[in-house]
N, C-alpha and C positions, 0 to 999 in steps of 0.2 A: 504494500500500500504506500508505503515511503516512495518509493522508487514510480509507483505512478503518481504520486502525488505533485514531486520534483518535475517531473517530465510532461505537467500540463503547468509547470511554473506559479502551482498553489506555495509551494515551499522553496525553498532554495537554503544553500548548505552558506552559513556566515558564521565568523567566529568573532570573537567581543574584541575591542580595542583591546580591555585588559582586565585580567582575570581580579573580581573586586569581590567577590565572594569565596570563603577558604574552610567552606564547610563540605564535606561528604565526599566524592569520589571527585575522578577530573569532567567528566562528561560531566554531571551533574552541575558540578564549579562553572564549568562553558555555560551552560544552559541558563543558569540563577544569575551569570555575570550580565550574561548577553541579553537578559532579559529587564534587569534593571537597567542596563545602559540607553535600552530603545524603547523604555517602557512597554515590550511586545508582552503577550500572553505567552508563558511557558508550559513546553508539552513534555513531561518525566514520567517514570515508570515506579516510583519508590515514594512512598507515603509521606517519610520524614522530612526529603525536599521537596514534597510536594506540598504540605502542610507551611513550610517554612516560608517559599515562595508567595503563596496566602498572606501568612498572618506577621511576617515580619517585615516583607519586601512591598507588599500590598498590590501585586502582580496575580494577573487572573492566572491560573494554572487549571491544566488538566492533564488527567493520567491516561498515557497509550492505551491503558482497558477501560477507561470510560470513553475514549475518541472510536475503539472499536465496539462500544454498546451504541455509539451514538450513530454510525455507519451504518450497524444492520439496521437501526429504526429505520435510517433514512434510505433503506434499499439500494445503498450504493456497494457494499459487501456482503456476500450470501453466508447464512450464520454458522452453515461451515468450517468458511474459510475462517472467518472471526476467530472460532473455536480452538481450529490448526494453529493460528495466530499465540491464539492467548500461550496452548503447551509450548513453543517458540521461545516465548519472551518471559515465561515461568520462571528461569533459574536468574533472573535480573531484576524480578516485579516484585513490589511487598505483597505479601501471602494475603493479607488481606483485602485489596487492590485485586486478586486476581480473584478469591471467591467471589467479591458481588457482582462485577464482571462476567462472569461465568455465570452467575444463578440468572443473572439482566439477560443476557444473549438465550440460557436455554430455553427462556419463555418465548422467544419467538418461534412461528413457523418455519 
């Protein structure tokens, strides 16, 4: 979904001036930096920067497993693929992130 997503120029790959947050992993550090420097909306896979992003940065976030709950709503990903997705991205996502995600996705058809 990345990679289609790049490829119709909804996203594109930037990296922050300079790394101004020095919390959690380095991806993570990009994402939280780059997100306060452009004030953009932050897209992570892990609760605690996602949480932080929220409430100390004041920067909209959302998690890879709510952007793929919100895809099958919107019938642009078949809940399948979602599904494939989510075991994928399993061994990087907070465990708790990926069950409501999961329980969100199997209510669809």
């Amino acid at each position: 979904m990345f990679n289609a997503l790049c490829a119709t120029g909804a996203l594109r790959i930037t990296d922050p001036a300079q790394i101004t947050v020095h919390l959690y992993g380095p991806g993570d550090r990009a994402v939280l930096s780059l997100g306060r420097e452009r004030n953009w909306p932050v897209l992570l896979n892990d609760a605690r920067p996602h949480t932080y992003a929220r409430l100390q940065l004041g920067l909209d976030a959302v998690s890879v497993p709510e952007l793929l709950v919100l895809a099958v709503h919107a019938g642009w990903l078949p809940k399948g693929e979602a599904l494939a997705m989510l075991q994928r991205i399993g061994p990087i996502t907070g465990a708790m992130l990926m069950q409501i995600a999961t329980l969100a996705i199997s209510q669809y058809p």
